[in-house]
FIZAVO-267058 format. One record per atom (N, C-alpha, C, O): x, y, z; residue number from 1; atom name. Coordinates in nm, 4 decimals. Layout:
% residues N
X	Y	Z	NUM	CA
...
***
This chain:
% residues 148
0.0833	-0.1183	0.0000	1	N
0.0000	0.0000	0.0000	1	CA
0.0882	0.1252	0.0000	1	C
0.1728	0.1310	0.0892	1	O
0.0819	0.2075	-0.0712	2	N
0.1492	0.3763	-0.0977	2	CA
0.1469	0.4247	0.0189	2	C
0.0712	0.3585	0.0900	2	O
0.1805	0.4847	0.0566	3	N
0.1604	0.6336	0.1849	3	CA
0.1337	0.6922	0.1155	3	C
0.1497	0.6734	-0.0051	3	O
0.0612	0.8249	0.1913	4	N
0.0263	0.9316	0.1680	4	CA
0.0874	1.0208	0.1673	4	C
0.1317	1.0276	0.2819	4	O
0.1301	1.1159	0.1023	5	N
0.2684	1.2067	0.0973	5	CA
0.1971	1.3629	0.0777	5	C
0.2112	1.4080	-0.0359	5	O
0.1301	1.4412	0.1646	6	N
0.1601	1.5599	0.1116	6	CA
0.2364	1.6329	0.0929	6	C
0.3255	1.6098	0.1747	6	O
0.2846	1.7819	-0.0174	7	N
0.4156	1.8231	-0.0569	7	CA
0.3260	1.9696	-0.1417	7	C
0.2248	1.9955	-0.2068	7	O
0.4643	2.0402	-0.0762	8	N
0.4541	2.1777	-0.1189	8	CA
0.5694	2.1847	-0.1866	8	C
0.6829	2.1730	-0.1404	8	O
0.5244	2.2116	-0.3415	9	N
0.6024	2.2920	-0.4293	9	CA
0.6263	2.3845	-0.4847	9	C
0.5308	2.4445	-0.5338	9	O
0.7500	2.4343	-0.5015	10	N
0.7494	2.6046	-0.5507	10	CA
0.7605	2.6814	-0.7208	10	C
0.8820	2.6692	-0.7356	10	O
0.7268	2.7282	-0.8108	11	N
0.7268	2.7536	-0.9255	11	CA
0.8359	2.8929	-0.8917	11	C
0.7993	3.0074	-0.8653	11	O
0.9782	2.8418	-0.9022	12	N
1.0576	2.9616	-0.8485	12	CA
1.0737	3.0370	-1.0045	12	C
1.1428	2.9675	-1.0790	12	O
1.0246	3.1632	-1.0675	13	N
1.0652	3.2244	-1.2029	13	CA
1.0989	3.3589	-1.1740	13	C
1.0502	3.4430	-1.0985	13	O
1.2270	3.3581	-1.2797	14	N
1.3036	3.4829	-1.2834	14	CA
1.3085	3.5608	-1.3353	14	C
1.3121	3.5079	-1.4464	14	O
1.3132	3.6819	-1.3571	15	N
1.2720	3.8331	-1.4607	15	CA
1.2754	3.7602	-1.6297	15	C
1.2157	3.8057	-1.7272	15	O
1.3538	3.6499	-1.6267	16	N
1.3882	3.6160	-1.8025	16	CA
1.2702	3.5165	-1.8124	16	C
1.2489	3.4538	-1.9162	16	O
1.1955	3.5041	-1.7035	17	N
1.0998	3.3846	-1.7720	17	CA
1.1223	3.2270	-1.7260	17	C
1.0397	3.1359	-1.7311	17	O
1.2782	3.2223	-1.6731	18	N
1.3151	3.0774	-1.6058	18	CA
1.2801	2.9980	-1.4769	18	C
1.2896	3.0450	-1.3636	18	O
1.2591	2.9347	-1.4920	19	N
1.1621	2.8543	-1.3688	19	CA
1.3292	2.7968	-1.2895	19	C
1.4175	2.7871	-1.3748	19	O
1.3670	2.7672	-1.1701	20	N
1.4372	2.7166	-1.0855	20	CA
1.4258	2.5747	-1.0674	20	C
1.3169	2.5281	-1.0339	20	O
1.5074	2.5136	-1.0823	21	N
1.5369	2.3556	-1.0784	21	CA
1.6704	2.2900	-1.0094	21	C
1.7885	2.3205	-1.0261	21	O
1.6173	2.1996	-0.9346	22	N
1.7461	2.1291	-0.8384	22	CA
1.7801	1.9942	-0.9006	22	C
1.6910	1.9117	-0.9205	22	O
1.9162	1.9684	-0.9338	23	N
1.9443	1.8359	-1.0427	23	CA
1.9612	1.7198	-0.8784	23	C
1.9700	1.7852	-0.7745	23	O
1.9638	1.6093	-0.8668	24	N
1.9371	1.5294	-0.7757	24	CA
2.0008	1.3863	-0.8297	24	C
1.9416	1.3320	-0.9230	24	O
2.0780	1.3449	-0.7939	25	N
2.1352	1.2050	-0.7976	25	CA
2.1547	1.0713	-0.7066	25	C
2.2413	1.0185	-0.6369	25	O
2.0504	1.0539	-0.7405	26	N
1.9906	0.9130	-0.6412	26	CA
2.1180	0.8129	-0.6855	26	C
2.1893	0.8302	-0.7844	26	O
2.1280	0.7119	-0.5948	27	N
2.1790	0.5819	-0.6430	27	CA
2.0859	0.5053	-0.7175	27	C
2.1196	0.4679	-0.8298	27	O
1.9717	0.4756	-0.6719	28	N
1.8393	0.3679	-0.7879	28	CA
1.7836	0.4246	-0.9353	28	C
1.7057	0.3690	-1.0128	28	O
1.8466	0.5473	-0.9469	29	N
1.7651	0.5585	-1.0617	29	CA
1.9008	0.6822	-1.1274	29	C
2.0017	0.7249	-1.0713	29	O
1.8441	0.7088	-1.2662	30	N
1.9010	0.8371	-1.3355	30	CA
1.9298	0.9654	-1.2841	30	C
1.8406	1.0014	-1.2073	30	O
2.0119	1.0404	-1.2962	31	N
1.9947	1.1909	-1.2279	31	CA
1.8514	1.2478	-1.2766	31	C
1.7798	1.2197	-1.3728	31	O
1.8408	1.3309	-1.1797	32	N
1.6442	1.4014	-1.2387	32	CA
1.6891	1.5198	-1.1821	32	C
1.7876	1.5493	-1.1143	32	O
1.5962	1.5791	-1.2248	33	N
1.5717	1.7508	-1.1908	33	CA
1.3962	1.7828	-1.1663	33	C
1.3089	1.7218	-1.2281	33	O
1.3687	1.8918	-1.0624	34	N
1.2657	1.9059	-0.9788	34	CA
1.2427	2.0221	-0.9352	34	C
1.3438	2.0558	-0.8736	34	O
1.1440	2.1274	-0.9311	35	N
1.1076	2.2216	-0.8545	35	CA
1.1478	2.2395	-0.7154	35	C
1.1242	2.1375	-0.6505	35	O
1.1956	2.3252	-0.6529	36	N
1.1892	2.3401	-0.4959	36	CA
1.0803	2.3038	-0.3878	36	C
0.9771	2.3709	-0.3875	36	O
1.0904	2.2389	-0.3292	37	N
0.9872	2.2155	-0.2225	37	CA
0.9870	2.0522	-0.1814	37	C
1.0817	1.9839	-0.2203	37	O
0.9068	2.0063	-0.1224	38	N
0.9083	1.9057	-0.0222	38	CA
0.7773	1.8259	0.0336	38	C
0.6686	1.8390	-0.0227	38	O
0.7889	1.7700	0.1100	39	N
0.6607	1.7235	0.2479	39	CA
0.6212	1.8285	0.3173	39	C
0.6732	1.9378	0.3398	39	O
0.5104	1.7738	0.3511	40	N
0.4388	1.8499	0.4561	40	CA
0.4634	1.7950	0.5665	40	C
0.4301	1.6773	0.5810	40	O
0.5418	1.8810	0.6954	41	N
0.5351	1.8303	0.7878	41	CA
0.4203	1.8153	0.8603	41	C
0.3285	1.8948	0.8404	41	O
0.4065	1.7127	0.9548	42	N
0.2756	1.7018	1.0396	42	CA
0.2682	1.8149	1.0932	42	C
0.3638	1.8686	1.1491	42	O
0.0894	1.8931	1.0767	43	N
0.0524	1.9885	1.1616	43	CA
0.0732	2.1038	1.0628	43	C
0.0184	2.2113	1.0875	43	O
0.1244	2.0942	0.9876	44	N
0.2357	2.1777	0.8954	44	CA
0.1047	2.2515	0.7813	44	C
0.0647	2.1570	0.7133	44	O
0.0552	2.3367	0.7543	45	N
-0.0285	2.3798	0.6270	45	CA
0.0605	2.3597	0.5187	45	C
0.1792	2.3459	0.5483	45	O
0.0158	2.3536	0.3549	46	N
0.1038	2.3376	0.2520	46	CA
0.1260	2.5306	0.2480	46	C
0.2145	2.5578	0.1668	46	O
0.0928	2.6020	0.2858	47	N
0.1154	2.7230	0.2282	47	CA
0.2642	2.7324	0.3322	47	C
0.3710	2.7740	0.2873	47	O
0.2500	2.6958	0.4440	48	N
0.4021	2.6783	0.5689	48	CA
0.4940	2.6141	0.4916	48	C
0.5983	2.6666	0.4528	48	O
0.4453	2.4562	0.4577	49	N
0.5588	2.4304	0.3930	49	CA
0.6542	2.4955	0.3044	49	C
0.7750	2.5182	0.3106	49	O
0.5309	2.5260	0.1916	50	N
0.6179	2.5958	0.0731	50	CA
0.7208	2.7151	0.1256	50	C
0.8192	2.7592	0.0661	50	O
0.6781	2.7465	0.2309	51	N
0.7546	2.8746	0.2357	51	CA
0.8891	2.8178	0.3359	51	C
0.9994	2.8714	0.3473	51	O
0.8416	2.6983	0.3989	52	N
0.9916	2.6775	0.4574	52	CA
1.0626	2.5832	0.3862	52	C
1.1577	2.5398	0.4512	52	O
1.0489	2.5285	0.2592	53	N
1.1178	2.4692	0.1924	53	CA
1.1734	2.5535	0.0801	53	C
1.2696	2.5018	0.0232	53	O
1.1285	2.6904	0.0281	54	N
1.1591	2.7772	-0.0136	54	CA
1.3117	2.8695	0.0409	54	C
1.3922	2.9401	-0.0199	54	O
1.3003	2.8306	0.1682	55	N
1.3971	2.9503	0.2566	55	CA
1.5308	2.7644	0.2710	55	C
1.6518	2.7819	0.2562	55	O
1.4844	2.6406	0.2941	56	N
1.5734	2.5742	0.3019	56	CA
1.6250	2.4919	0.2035	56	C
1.6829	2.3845	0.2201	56	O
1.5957	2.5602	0.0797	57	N
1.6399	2.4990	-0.0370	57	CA
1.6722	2.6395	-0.1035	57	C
1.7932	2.6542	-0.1213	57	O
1.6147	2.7179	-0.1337	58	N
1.6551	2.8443	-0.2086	58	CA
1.7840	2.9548	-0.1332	58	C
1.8951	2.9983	-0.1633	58	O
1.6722	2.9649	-0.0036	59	N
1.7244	3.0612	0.0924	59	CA
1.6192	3.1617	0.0593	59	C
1.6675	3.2741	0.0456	59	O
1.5553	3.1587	0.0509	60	N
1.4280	3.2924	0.0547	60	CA
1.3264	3.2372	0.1429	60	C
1.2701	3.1278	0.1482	60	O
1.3154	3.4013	0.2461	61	N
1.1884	3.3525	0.3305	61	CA
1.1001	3.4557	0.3260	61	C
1.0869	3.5605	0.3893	61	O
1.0323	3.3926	0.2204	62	N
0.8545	3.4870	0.1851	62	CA
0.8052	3.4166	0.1584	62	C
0.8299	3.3082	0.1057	62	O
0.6504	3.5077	0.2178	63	N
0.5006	3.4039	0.1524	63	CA
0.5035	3.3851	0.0063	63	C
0.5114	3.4754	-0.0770	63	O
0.4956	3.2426	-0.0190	64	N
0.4752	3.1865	-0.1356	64	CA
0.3569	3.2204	-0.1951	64	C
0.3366	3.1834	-0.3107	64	O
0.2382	3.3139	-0.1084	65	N
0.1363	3.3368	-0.1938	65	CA
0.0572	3.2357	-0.1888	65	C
0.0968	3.1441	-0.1167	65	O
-0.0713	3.2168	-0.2569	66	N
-0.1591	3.1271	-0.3194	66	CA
-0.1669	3.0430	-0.3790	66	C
-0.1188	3.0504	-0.4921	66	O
-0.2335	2.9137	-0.3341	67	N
-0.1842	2.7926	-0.4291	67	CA
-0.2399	2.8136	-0.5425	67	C
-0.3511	2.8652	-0.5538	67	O
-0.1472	2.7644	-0.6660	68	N
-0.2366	2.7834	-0.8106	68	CA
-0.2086	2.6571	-0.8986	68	C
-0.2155	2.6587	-1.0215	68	O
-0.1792	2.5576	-0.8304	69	N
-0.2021	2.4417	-0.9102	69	CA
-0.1862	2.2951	-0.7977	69	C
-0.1373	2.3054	-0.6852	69	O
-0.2405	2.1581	-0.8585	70	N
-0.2845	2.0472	-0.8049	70	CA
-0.2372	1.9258	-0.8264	70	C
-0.3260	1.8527	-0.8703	70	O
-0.1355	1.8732	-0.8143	71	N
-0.1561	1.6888	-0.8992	71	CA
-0.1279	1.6044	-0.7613	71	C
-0.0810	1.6428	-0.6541	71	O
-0.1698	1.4862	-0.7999	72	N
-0.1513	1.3510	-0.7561	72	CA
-0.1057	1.3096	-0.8255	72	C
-0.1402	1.3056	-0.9436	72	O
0.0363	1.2406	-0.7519	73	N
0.1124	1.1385	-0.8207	73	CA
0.1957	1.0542	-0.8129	73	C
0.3055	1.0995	-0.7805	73	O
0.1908	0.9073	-0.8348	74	N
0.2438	0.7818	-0.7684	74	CA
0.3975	0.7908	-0.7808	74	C
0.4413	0.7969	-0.8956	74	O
0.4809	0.7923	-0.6837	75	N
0.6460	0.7307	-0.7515	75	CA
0.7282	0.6935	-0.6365	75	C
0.6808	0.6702	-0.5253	75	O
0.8236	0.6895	-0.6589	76	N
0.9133	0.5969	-0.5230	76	CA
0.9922	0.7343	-0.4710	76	C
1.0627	0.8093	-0.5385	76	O
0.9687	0.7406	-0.3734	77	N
1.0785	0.8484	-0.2988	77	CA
1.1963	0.8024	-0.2798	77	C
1.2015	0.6795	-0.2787	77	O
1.3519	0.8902	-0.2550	78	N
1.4668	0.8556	-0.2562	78	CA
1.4919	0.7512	-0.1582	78	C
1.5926	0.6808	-0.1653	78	O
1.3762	0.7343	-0.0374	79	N
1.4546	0.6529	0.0428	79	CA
1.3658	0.5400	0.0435	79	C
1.3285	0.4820	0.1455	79	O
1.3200	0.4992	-0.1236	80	N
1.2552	0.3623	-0.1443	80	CA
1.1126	0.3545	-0.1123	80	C
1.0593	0.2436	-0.1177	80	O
1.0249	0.4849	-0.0708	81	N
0.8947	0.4081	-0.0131	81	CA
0.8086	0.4725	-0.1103	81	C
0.8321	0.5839	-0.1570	81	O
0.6740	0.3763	-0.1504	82	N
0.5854	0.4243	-0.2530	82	CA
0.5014	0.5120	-0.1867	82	C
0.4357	0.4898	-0.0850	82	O
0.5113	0.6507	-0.2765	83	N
0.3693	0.6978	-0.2512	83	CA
0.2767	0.7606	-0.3041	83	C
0.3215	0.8009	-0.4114	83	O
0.1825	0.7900	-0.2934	84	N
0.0741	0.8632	-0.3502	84	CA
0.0683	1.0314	-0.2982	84	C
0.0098	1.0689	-0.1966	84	O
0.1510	1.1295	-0.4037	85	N
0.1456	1.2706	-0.3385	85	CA
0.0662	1.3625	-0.3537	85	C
0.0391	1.4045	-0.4662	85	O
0.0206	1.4049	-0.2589	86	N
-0.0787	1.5229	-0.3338	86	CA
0.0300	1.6481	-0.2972	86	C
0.0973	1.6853	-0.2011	86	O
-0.0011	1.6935	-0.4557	87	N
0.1195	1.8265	-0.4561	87	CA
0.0543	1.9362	-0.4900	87	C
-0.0511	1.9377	-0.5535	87	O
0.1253	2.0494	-0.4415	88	N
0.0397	2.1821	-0.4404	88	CA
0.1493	2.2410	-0.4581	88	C
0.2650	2.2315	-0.4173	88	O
0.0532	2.3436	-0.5703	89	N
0.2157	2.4346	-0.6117	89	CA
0.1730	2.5698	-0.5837	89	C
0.0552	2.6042	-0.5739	89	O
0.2795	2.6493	-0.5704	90	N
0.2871	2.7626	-0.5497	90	CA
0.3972	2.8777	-0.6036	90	C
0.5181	2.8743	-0.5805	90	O
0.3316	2.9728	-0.6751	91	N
0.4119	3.0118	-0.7901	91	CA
0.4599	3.1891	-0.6937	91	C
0.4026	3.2748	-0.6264	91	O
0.6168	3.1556	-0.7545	92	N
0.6235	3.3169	-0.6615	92	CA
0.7860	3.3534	-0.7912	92	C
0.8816	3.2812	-0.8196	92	O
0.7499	3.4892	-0.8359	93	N
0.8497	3.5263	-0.9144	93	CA
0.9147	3.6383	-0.8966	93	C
0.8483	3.7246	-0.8390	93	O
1.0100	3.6641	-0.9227	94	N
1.1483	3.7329	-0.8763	94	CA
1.1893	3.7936	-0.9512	94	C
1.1222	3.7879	-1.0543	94	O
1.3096	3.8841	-0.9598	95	N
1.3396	3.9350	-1.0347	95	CA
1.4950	3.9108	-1.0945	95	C
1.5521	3.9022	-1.2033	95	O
1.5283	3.9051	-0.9365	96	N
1.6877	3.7968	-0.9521	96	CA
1.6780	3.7420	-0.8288	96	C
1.6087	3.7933	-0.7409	96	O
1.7574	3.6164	-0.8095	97	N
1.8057	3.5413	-0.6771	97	CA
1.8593	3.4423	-0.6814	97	C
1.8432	3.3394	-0.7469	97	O
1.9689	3.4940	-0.5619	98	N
2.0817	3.4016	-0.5037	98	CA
2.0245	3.2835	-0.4897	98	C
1.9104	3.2946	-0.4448	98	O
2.0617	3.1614	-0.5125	99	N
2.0324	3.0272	-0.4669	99	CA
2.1298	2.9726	-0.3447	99	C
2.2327	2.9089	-0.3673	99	O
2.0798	3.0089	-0.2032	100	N
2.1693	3.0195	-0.0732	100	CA
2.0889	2.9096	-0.0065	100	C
2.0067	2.9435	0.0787	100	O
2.1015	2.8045	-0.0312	101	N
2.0481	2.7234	0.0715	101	CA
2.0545	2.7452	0.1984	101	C
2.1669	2.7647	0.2447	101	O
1.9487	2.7478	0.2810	102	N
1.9074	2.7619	0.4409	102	CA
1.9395	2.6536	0.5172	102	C
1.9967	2.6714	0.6247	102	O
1.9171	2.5648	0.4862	103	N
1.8840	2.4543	0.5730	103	CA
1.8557	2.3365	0.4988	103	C
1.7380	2.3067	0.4784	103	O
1.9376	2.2737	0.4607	104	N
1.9193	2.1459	0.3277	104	CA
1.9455	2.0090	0.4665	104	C
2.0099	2.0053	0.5713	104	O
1.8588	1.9161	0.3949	105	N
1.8455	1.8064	0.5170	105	CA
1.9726	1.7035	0.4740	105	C
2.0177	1.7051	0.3595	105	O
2.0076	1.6437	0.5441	106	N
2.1554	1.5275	0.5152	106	CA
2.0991	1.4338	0.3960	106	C
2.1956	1.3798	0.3419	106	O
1.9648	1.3917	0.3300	107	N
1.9691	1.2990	0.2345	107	CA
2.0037	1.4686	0.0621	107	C
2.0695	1.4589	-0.0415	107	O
1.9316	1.5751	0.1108	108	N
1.9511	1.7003	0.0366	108	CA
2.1018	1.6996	0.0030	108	C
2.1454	1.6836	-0.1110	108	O
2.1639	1.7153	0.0940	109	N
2.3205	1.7719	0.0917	109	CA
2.3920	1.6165	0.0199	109	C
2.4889	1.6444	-0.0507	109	O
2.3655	1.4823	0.0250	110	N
2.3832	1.3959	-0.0517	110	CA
2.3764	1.3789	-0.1652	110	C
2.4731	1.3490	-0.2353	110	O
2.2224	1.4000	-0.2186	111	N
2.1511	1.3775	-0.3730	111	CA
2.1512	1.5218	-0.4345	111	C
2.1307	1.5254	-0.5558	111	O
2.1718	1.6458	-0.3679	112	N
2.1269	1.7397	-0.4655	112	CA
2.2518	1.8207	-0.4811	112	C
2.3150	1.8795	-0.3934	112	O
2.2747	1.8128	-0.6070	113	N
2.4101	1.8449	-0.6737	113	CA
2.4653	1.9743	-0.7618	113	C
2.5792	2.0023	-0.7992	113	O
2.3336	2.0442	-0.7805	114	N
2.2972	2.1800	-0.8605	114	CA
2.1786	2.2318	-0.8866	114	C
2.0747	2.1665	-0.8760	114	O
2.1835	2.3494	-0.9219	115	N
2.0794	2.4075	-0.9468	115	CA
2.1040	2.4911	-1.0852	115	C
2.2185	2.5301	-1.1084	115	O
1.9727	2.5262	-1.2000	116	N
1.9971	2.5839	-1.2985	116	CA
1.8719	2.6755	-1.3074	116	C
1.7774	2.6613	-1.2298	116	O
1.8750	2.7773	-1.4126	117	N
1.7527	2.8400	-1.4260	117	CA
1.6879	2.7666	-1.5723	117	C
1.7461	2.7919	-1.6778	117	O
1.5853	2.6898	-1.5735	118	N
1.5300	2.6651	-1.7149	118	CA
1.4907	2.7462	-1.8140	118	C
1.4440	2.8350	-1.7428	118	O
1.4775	2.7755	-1.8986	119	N
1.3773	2.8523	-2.0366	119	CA
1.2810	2.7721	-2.0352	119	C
1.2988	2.6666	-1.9744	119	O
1.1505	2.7962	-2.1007	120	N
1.0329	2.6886	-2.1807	120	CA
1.1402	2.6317	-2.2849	120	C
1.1232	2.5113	-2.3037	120	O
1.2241	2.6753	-2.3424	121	N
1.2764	2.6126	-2.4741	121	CA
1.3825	2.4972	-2.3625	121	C
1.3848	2.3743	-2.3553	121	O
1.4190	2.5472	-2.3278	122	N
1.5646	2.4566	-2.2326	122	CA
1.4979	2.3505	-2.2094	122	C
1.5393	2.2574	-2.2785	122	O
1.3737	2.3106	-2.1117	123	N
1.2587	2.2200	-2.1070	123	CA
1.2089	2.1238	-2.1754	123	C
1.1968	2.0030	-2.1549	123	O
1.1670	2.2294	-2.3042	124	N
1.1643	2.1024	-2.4049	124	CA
1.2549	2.0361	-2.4488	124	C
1.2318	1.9268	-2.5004	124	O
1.3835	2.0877	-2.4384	125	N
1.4707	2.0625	-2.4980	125	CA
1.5436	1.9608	-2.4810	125	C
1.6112	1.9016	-2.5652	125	O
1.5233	1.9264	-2.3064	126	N
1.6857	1.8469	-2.2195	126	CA
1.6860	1.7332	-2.2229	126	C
1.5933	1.6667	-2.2694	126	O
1.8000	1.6826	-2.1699	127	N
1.8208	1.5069	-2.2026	127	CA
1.7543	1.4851	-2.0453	127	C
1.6736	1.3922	-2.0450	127	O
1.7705	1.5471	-1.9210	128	N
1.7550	1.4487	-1.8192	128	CA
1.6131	1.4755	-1.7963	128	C
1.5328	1.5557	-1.8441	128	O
1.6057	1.3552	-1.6815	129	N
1.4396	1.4059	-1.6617	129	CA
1.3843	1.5198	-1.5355	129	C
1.4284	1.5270	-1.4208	129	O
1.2929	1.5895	-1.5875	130	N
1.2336	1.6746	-1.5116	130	CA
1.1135	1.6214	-1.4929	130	C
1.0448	1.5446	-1.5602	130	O
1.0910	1.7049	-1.3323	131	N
0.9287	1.6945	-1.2649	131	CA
0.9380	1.8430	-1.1888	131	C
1.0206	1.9025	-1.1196	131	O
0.7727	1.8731	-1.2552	132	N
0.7073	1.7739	-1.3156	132	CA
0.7211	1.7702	-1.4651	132	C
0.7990	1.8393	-1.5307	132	O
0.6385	1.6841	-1.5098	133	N
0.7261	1.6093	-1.6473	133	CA
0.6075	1.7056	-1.7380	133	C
0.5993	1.6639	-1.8536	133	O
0.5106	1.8304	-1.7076	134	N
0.4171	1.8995	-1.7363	134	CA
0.4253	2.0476	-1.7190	134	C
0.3402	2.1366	-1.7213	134	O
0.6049	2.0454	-1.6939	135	N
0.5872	2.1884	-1.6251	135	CA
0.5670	2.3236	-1.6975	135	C
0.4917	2.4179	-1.6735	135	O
0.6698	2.2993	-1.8052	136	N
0.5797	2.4261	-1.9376	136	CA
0.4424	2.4246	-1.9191	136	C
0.3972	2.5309	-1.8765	136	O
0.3515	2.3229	-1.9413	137	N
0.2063	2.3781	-1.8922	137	CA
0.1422	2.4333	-1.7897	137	C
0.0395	2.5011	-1.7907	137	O
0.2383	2.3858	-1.6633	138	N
0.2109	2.4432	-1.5398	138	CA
0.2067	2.6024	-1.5568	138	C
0.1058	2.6728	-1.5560	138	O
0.3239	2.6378	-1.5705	139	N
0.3773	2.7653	-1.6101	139	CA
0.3257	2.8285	-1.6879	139	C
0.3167	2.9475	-1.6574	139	O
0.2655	2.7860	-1.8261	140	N
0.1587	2.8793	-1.8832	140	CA
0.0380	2.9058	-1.8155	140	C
-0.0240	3.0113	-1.8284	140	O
-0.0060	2.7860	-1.7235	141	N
-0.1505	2.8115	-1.6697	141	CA
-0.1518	2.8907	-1.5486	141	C
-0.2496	2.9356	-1.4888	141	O
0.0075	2.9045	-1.5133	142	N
-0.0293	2.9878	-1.3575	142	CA
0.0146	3.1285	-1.4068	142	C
0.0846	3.1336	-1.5079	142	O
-0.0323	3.2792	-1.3232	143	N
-0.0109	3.3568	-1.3093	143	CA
0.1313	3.4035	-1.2412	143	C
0.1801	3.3305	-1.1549	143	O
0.2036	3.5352	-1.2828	144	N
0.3141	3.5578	-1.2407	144	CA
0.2651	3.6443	-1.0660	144	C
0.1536	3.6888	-1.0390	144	O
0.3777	3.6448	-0.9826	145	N
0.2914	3.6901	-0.8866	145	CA
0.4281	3.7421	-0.8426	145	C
0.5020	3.6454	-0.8245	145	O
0.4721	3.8244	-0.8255	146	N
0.5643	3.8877	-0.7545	146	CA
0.5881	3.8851	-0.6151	146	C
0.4887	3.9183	-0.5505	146	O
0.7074	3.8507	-0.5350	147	N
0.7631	3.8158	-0.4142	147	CA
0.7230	3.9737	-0.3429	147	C
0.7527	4.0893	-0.3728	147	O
0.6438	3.9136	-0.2388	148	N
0.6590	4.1319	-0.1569	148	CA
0.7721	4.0840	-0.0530	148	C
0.8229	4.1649	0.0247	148	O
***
């Protein structure tokens, strides 16, 4: 049986239009690349999360704003267990920013190896895999929302 995984994710975009991505190198599988954000801790709202996985993966600590998008979706987490996530995204855009990690957890500081800014063209373009594997659409369907 899956667990249940809730997770706050961040749509990090930059004055050029580039969405923020963390490259990640598991031992079980291919390198991948992924939006900022995480689990929900217990007790935790997804709008909390996003914003403290924002400040411990980016290093920015602001409200992420309003959720503006939804999926469920089955896959194996790094440390082997299946689950079923419900993910909530949250789109917050910038104009420039440092990528200063806050507070990256010991499996983070293991598997996550870089960070890049994407284009829509870069996206379509790349050899490794990204999630979500929909995100040009994400990105057209959400609104830009500026960091206060």
């Amino acid at each position: 049986m899956r667990a249940a995984r809730p997770a706050a994710r961040i749509l990090l975009v930059d004055a050029q239009d580039r969405v923020l991505m963390f490259r990640f190198t598991p031992d079980d599988r291919p390198p991948l690349w992924c939006t900022p954000g995480g689990a929900v801790d217990s007790g935790e709202s997804y709008a909390a999360a996003a914003r403290r996985e924002l400040w411990e993966e980016v290093g920015l600590d602001i409200d992420c704003g309003p959720e503006v998008a939804q999926r469920t979706i089955d896959f194996v987490t790094f440390d082997g267990v299946e689950v079923t996530a419900d993910e909530r995204y949250f789109r917050v855009d910038v104009d420039t920013c440092e990528v200063k990690a806050g507070n990256l957890t010991e499996q983070e500081q293991k598997l996550l190896v870089g960070h890049r800014w994407f284009s829509r063209n870069d996206i379509a373009t790349f050899d490794e895999t990204l999630y979500p594997a929909d995100l040009v659409d994400l990105l057209d369907a959400t609104e830009p929302r500026h960091a206060r």
